[in-house]
C-alpha positions as CSV (number, residue, x, y, z in Angstrom):
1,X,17.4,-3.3,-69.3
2,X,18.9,-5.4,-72.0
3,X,21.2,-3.5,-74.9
4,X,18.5,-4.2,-77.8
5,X,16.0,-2.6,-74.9
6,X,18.3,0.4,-74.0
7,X,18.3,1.0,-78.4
8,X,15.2,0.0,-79.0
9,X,13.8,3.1,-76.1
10,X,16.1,5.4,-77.3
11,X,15.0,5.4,-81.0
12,X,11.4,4.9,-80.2
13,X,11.4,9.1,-79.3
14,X,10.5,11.4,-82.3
15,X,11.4,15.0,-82.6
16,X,9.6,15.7,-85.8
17,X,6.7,17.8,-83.9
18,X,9.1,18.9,-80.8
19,X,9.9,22.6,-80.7
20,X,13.6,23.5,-81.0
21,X,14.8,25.1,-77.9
22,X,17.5,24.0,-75.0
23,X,14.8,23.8,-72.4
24,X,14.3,20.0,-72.9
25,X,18.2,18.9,-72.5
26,X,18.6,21.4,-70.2
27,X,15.8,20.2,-67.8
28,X,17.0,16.6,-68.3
29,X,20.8,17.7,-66.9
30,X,19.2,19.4,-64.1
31,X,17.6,16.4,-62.9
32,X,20.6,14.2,-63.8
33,X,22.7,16.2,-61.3
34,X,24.1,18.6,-64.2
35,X,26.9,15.7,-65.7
36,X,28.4,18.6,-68.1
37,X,29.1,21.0,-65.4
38,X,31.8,18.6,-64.2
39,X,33.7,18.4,-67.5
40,X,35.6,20.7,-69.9
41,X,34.6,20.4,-73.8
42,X,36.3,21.3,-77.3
43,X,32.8,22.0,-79.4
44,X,33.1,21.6,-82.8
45,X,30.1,22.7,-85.3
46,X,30.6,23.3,-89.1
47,X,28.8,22.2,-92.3
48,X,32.2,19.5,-93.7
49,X,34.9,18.4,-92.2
50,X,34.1,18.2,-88.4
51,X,34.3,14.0,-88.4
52,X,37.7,13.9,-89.4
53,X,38.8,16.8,-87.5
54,X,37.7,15.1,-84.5
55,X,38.9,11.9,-84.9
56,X,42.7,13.6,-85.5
57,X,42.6,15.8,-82.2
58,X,41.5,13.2,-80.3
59,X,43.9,11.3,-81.4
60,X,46.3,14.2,-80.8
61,X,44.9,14.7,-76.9
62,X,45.6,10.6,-76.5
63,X,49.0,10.9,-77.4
64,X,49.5,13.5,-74.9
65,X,48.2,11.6,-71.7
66,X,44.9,12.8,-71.9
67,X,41.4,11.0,-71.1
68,X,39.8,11.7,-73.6
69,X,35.7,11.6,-74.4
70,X,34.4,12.0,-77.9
71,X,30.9,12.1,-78.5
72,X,30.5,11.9,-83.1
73,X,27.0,12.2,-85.2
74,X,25.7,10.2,-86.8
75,X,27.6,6.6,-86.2
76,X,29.2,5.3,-89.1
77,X,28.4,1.0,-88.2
78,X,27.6,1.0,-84.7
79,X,25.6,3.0,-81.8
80,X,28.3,2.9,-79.6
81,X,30.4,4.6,-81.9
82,X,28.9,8.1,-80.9
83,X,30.7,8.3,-77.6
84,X,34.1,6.7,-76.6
85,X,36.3,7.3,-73.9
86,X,39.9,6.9,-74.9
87,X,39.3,5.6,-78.0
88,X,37.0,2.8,-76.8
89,X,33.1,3.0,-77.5
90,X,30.8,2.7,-74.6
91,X,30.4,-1.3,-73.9
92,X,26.7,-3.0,-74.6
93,X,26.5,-3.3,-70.7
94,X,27.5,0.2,-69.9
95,X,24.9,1.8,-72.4
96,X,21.9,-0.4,-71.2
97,X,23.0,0.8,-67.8
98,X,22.9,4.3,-68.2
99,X,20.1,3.9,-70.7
100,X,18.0,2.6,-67.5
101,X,19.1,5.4,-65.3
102,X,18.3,8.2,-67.6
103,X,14.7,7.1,-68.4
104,X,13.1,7.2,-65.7
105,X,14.0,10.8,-65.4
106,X,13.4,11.6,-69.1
107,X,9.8,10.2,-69.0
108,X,8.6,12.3,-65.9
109,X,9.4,15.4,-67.8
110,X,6.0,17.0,-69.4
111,X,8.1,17.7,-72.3
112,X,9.7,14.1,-73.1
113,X,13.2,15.3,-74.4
114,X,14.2,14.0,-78.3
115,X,16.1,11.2,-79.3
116,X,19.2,13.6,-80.0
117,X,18.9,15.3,-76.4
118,X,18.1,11.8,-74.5
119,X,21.8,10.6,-76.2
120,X,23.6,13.5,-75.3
121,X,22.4,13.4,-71.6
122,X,23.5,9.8,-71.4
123,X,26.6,10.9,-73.3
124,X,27.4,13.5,-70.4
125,X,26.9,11.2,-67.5
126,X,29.3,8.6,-69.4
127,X,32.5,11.2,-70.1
128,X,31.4,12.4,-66.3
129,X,31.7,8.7,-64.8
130,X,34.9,7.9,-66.5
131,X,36.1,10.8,-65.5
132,X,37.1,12.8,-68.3
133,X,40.1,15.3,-68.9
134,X,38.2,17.1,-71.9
135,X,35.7,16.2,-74.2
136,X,35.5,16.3,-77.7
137,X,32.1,17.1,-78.4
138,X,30.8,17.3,-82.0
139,X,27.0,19.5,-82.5
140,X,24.6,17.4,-84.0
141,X,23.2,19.9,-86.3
142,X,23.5,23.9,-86.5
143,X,25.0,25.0,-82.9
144,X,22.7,27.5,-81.4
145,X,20.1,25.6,-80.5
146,X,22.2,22.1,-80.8
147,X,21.7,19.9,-77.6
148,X,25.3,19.9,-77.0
149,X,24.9,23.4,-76.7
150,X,24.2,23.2,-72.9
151,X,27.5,23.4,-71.9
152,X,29.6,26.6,-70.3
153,X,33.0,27.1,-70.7
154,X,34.8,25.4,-73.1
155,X,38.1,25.6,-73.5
156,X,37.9,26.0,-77.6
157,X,34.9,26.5,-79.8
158,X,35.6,25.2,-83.6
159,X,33.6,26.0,-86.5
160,X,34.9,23.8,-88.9
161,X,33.9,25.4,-92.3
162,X,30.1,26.7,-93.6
163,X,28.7,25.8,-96.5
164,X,24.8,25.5,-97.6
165,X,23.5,22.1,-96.1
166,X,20.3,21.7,-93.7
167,X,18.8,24.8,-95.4
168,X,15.4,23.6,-94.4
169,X,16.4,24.2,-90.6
170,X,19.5,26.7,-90.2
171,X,18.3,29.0,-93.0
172,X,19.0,29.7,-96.8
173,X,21.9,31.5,-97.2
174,X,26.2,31.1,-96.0
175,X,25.5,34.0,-93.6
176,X,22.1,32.4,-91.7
177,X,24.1,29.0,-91.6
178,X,26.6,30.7,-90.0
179,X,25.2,32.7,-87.5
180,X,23.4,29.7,-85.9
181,X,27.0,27.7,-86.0
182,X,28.3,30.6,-84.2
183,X,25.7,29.9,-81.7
184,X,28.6,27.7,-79.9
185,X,30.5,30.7,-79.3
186,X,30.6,31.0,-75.2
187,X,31.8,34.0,-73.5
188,X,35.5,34.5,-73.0
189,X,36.3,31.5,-75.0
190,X,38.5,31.2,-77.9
191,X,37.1,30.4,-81.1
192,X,38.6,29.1,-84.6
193,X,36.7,29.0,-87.7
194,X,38.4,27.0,-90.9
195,X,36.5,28.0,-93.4
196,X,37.4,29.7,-96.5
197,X,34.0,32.2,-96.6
198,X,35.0,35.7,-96.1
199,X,31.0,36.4,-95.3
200,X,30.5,33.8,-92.9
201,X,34.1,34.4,-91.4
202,X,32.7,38.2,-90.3
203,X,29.4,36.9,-89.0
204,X,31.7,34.3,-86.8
205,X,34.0,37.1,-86.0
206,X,30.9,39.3,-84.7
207,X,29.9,36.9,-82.8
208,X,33.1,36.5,-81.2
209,X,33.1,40.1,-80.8
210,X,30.0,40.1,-78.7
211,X,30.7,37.2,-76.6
212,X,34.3,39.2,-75.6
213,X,36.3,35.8,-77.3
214,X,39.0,35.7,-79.6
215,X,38.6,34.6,-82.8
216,X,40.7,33.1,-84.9
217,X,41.2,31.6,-88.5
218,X,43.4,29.0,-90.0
219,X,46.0,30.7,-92.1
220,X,46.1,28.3,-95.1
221,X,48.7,30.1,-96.5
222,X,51.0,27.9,-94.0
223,X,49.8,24.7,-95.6
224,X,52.2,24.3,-98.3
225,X,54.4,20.9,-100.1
226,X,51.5,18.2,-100.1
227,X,52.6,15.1,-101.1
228,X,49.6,12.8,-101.8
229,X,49.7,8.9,-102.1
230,X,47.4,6.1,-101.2
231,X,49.3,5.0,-98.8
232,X,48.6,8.4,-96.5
233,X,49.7,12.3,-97.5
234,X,52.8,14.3,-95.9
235,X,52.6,18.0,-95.9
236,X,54.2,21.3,-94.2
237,X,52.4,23.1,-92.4
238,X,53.8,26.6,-91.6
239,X,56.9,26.1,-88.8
240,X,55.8,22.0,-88.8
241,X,57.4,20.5,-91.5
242,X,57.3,16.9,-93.1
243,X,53.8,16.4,-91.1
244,X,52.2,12.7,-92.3
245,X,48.7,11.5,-91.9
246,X,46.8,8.5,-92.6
247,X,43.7,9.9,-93.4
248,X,43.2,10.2,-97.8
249,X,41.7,12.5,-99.5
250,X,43.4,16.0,-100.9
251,X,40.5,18.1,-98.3
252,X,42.4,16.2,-95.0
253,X,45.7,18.2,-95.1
254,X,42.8,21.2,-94.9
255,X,41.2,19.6,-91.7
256,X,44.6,18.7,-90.6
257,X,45.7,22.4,-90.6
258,X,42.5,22.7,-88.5
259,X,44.0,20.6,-86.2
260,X,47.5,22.0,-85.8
261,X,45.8,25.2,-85.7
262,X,43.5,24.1,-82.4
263,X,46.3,22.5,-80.5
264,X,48.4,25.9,-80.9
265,X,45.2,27.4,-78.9
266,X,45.0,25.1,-76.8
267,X,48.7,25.1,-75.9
268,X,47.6,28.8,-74.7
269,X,44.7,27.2,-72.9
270,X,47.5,25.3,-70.3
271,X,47.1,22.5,-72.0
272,X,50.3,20.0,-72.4
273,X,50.4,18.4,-76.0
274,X,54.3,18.1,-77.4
275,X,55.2,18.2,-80.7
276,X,56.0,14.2,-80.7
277,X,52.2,14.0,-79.5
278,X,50.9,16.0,-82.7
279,X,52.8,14.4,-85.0
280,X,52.1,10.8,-83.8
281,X,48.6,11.5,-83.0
282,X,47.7,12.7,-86.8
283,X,50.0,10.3,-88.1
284,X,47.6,7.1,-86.1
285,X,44.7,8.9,-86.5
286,X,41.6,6.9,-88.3
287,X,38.2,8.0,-89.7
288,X,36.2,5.4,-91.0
289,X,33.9,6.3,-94.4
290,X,36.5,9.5,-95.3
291,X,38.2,8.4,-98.4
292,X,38.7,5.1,-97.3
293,X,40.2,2.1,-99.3
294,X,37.9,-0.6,-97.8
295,X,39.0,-3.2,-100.8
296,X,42.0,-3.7,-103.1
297,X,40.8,-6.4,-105.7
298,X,39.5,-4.2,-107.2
299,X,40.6,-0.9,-105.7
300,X,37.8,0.3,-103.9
301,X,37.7,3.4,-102.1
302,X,34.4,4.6,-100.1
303,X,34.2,8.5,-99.2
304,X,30.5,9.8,-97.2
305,X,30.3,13.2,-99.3
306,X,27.3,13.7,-99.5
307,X,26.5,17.4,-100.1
308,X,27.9,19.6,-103.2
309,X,30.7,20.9,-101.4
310,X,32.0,17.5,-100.0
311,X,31.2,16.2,-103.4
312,X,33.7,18.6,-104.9
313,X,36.4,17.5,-102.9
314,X,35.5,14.0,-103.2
315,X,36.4,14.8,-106.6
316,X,39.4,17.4,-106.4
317,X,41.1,14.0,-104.5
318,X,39.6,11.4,-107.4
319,X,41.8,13.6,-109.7
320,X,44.4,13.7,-107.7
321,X,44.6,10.1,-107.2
322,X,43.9,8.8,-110.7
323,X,44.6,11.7,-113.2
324,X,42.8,12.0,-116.1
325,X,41.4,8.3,-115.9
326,X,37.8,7.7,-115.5
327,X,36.2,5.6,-112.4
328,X,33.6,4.0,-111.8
329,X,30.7,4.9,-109.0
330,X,29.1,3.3,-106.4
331,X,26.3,6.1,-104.9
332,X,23.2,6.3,-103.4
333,X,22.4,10.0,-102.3
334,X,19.7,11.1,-99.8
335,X,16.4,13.2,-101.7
336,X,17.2,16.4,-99.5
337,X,20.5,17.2,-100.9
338,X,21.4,18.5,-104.5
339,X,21.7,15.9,-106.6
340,X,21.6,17.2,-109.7
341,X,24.2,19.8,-108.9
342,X,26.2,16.4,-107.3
343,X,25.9,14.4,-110.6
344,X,27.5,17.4,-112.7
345,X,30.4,17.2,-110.1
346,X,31.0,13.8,-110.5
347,X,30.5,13.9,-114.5
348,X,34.3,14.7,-113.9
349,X,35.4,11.6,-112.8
350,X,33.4,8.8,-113.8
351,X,32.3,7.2,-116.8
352,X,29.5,4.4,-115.2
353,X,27.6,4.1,-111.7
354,X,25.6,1.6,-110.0
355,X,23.0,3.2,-108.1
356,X,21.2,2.2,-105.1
357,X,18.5,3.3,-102.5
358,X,19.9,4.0,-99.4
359,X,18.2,2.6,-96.1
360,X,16.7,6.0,-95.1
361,X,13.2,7.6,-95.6
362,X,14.8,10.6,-96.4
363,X,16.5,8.7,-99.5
364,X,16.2,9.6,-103.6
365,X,15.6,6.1,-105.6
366,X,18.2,4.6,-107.0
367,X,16.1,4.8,-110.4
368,X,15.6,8.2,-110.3
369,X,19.7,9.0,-109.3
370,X,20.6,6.6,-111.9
371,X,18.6,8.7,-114.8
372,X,19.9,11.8,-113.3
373,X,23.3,10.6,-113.7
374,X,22.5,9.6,-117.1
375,X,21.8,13.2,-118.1
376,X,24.9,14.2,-116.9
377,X,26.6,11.6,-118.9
378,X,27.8,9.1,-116.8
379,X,26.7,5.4,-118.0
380,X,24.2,4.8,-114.9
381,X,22.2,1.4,-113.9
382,X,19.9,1.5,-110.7
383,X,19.4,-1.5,-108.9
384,X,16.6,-2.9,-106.0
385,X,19.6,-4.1,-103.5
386,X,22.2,-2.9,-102.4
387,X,23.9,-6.9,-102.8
388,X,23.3,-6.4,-106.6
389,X,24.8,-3.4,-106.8
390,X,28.0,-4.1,-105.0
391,X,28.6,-7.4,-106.6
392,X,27.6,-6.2,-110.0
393,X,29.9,-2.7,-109.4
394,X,32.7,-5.0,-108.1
395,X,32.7,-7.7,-111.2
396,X,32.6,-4.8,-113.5
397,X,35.3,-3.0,-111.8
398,X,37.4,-5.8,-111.6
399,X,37.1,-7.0,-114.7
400,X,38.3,-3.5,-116.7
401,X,40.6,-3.1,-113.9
402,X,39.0,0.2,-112.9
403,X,39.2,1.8,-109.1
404,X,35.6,1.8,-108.0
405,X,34.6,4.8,-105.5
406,X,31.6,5.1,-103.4
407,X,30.5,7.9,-102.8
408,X,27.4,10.0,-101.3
409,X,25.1,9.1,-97.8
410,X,26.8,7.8,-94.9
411,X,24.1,5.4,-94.2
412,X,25.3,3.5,-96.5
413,X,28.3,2.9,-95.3
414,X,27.4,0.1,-92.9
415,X,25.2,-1.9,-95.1
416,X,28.0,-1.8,-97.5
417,X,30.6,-3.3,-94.9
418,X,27.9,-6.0,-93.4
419,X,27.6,-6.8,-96.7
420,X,31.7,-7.2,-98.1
421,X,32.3,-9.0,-94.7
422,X,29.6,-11.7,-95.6
């Protein structure tokens, strides 16, 4: 089996008419020899936030010796993206291989698994071959009935923050959301929850309760001095002081905290990570698509909020950054989410956009964003491709000397960079 084979099988599955459940990924470990059993996991669920918390822990775990696996949703350019050992991505070669050992096994089941649960088996027996010290392992979507909830005994569960996103499937209000995140909670195994919702922070907690596993909270009120620039942020964080990051954006010394917060767990869990290891490990960490400057002529900064909440502190940074001054937009955003309330957001901060379709069937036209945004008063043109509306978004920004952001779906994101590097 050939790479392009391995993807090409792998998205061919659909999961619309498949019943939720953990019977299908379960059945498919059983006959893989149970991969997850042999490793130990960090599970992280949560509406916002969870990308860059991962990416900053495991850079943390690196620094301190560790192999680590980290297994991401969705991929931001590539496939491979969603599961690296140590930093590095799972090779072409090595996917196709396991790609060509896991089907077999997945197409003699009478319930074929999804595309989701086929990837997270072949996820498992990769961290399990390279023989893994822990496993950063991020849910897909919800938590209780996530694939990646197979696994027993992790050594933290992390519940990044709750807000309303994925209504559709995990339920209408904060407190349905988060009972099915809390769903990852395992018996007799510490939990931490980073959200600021006192509702959802009691269902989490009662979950804990039940499952006999403390739970925890990150105590923002040690998060104190923040120091933005675009050239990273430096912040204290209770007894840690003069903490830097790379990461931009005024919501990563938030997710940050997360991370200082975890590590002081897992310190209690027996595992080894110094203080040189936290600070170097946030200060290398990278996340692509989070408030990243991707261009400088013109300033161009692209950030994948793409619900209201993220939105909102897409724009609480775009303040901080660039003060009362107007920007410009990029944005394509997905039909599912709420757009209208994400255009009244971003009436804050920017005077014109250039809209565009994103490549998903789940997407909202770039007409119909671009009159939305019109009747929230932001100067809006739509455009057919996404080629136009960079170069035409680029020349304009350039030319008024203007930062241009993009913001909204992810799946942009790798068009947009195919496209720059052209």
């Amino acid at each position: 089996m050939t790479y392009g084979e391995a993807l090409e099988y792998i998205h061919s599955i659909s999961w619309t008419f498949c019943k939720p459940g953990l019977e299908r990924i379960g059945e498919l470990c059983e006959r893989l020899g149970d991969p997850q059993k042999s490793l130990r996991f960090i599970h992280v669920a949560g509406t916002n936030g969870k990308g860059s918390f991962c990416s900053m822990l495991n850079s943390v775990l690196l620094e301190s010796g560790l192999r680590v696996g980290l297994y991401t949703s969705p991929y931001i350019r590539f496939f491979n993206e969603r599961m690296c050992v140590d930093g590095v991505p799972i090779s072409n070669e090595e996917l196709a291989e396991l790609t060509e050992y896991v089907k077999p096994i997945a197409d003699g089941m009478n319930d074929k698994p999804t595309e989701f649960e086929l990837i997270t088996a072949i996820a498992f027996e990769f961290f399990k071959r390279h023989n893994c010290d822990v496993v950063i392992l991020e849910a897909g979507m919800g938590g209780r009935l996530d694939s990646t909830n197979i696994i027993r005994k992790p050594y933290l569960s992390v519940i990044t923050g709750i807000a309303l996103d994925h209504t559709a499937f995990l339920g209408d209000t904060v407190e349905k959301i988060a009972k099915e995140k809390a769903g990852i909670i395992k018996d007799n195994a510490p939990v931490l929850f980073g959200g600021d919702d006192d509702s959802a922070a009691a269902v989490i907690e009662a979950v804990a309760d039940e499952k006999g596993s403390a739970f925890c909270r990150v105590d923002y009120s040690r998060l104190s001095n923040i120091r933005p620039s675009l050239g990273g942020t430096a912040f204290d964080f209770g007894e840690n002081k003069d903490v830097s990051i790379g990461l931009l954006g005024m919501y990563q010394p938030r997710n940050a905290a997360v991370v200082i917060s975890a590590v002081e767990i897992l310190r209690e869990q027996g595992i080894n990570i110094s203080e040189s290891a936290l600070r170097n490990g946030l200060k290398k960490a990278r996340w692509q698509g989070r408030f990243e400057i991707i261009s400088r002529d013109p300033l161009m900064i692209f950030d994948g909020a793409h619900n209201p909440q993220g939105i909102r502190s897409a724009v609480d940074s775009i303040k901080t950054y660039f003060g009362d001054n107007k920007v410009y937009l990029l944005t394509g955003v997905l039909r599912d989410k709420d757009y209208t309330a994400i255009a009244k957001d971003l009436s804050r901060i920017a005077s014109k956009a250039f809209t565009l379709t994103p490549d998903s069937p789940r997407a909202l036209s770039a007409k119909e964003y671009a009159e939305t945004l019109n009747g929230a008063g932001i100067e809006a043109r739509s455009f057919d491709t996404l080629s136009d509306a960079l170069n035409t978004a680029m020349d304009t920004a350039r030319a008024d000397n203007v930062p241009l952001i993009c913001l909204g779906s992810l799946y942009v994101y790798s068009s947009l960079m195919d496209e720059m590097e052209k």
